[in-house]
C-alpha positions in Angstrom: -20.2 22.4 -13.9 -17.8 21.1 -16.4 -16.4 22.7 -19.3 -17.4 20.6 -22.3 -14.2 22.2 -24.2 -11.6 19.9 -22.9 -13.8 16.9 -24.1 -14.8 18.6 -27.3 -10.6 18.9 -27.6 -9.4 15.4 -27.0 -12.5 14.0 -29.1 -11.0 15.7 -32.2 -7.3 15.2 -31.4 -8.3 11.2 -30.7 -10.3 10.8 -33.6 -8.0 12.8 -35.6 -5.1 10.6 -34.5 -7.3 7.6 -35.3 -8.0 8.9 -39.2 -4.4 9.9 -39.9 -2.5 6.5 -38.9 -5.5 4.4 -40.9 -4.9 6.3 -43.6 -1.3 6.5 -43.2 -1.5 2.3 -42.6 -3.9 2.4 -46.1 -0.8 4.0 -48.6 1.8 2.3 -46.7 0.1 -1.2 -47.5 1.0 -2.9 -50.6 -0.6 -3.9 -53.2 -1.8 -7.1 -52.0 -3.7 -5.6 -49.1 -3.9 -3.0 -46.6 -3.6 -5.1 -43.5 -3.0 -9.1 -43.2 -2.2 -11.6 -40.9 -0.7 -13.8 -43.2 2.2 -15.7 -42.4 5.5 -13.7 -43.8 3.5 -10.8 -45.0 4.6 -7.4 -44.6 1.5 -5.6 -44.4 1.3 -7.2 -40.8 3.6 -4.8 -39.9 0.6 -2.0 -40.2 -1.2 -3.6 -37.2 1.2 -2.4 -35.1 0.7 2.0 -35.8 -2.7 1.2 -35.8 -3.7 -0.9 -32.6 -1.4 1.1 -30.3 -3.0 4.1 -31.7 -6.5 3.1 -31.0 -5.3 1.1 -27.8 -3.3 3.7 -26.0 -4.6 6.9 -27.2 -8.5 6.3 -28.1 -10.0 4.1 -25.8 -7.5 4.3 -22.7 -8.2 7.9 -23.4 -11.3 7.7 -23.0 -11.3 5.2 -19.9 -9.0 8.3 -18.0 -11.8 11.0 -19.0 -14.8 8.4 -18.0 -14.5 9.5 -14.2 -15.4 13.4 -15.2 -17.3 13.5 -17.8 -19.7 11.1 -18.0 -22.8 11.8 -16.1 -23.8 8.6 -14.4 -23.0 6.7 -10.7 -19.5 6.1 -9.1 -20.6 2.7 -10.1 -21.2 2.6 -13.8 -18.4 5.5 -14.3 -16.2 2.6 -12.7 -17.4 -0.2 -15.2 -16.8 2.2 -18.0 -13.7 2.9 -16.8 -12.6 -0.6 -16.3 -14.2 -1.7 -19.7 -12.5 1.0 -22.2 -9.1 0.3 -20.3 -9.9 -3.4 -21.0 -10.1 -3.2 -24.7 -7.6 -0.6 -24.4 -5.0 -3.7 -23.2 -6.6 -5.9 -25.5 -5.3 -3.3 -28.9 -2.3 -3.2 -27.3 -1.3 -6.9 -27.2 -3.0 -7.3 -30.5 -0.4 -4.7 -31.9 2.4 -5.8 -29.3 2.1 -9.5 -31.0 1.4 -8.5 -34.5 4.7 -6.4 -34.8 6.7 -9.1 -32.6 5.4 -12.1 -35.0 6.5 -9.8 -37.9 9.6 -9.2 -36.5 10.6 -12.9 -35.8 8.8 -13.4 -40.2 10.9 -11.2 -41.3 14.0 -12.1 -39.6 14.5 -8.5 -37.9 16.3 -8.6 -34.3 14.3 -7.1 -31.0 14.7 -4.1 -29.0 17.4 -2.6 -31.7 15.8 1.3 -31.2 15.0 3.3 -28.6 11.2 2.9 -29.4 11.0 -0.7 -29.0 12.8 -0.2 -25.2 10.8 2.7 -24.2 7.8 0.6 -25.6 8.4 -2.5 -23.8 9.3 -0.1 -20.5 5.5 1.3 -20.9 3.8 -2.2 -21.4 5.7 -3.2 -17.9 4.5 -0.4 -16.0 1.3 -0.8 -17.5 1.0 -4.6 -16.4 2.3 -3.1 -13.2 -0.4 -0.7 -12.6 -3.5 -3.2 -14.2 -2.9 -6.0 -12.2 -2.8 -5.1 -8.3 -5.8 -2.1 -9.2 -7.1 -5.3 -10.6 -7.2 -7.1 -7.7 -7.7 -4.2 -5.1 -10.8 -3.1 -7.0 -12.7 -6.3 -8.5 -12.3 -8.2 -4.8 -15.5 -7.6 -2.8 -13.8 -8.3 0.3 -11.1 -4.9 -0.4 -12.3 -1.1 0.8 -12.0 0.2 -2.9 -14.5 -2.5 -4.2 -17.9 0.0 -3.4 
């Protein structure tokens, strides 16, 4: 039988993690508006904390736990799995591009930290993983596809 503490502990620290960047993203927004796509706006910038936040640590979270915890077939656990990684990629390149576009808007150079390398590092490997598991496990013809 599985504990339900573990799950009980990353469902607060996720959610929690959630809450404090949107409200960090809400006072850090100007006056104009909390979050904009806007061409040249700075509040574009606050895509960036919050997507990765809900990408990386919400639902891929939750796409690692999926195998354990949930109580249905190999089958569906897989699909969830696959699913909540899926949007999981999908925050991600929402706040990969959002912070990129604000860069080049603002006029702000690349890679100029150690966060930007070590972020761009983590996007590789995470291409590098997703697309052969991608492959092995969506193929019918390949021994994981069952």
């Amino acid at each position: 039988m599985i504990s339900h503490l573990p799950l009980l502990t990353f469902e607060i620290f996720a959610c929690l993690c959630v809450i404090l960047v949107g409200v960090w993203v809400t006072f850090n927004g100007t006056v104009d508006g909390v979050l904009s796509w806007k061409k040249g706006d700075v509040n574009k910038f606050n895509y960036h904390p919050l997507f990765m936040i809900i990408g990386f640590v919400f639902f891929m979270g939750h796409g690692l736990i999926a195998f354990k915890v949930m109580p249905f077939t190999h089958r569906v656990k897989k699909y969830l799995h696959a699913g909540l990684n899926a949007v999981a990629a999908l925050c991600v390149i929402v706040g990969t591009v959002a912070i990129f576009q604000f860069h080049h808007e603002q006029g702000y150079t690349d890679f100029n930290s150690i966060h930007s390398w070590l972020g761009m590092i983590c996007l590789i490997l995470l291409a590098a993983q997703v697309m052969p598991t991608h492959v092995i496990y969506s193929t019918p013809s390949t021994p994981g596809w069952a």
